[in-house]
N, C-alpha and C positions, 0 to 999 in steps of 0.2 A: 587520216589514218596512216599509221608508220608500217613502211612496210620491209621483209629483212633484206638481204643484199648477203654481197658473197663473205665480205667481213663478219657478218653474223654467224655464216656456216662456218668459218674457221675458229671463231669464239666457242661455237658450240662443240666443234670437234675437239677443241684444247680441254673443256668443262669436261668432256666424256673424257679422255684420256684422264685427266687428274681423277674424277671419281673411280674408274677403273683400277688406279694405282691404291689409293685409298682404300677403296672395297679387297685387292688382292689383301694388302700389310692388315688390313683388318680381320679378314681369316683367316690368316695366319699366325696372327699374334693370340687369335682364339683358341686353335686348335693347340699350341704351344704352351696355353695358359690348362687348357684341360688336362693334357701331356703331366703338368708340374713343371715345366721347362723353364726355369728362371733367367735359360742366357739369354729369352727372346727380347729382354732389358738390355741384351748388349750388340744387339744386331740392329744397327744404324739403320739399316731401310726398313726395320718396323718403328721404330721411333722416330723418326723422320719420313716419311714414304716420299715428299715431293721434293724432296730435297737432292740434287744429285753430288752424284763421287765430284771429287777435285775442284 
């Protein structure tokens, strides 16, 4: 049997961060889309969300 190690919790903590980031630009691109808000097509961290600046 495999069992995890500390490398595991830091995979697991990166997995929650990215879904976290994910889930925020996802309601928000929702709530923007209900709005009528068409700039939310031109705000980089909702069309990208894991993507970072620079």
């Amino acid at each position: 049997m495999i069992e995890a190690d500390a490398p595991f919790e830091a995979l697991a903590k990166r997995l929650a961060a990215r879904a976290a980031t994910l889930a925020a630009a996802h309601a928000t691109a929702r709530l923007l889309r209900t709005r009528g808000d068409e700039r939310r097509w031109r705000r980089a961290g909702l069309v990208w969300p894991l993507f970072a600046k620079g």
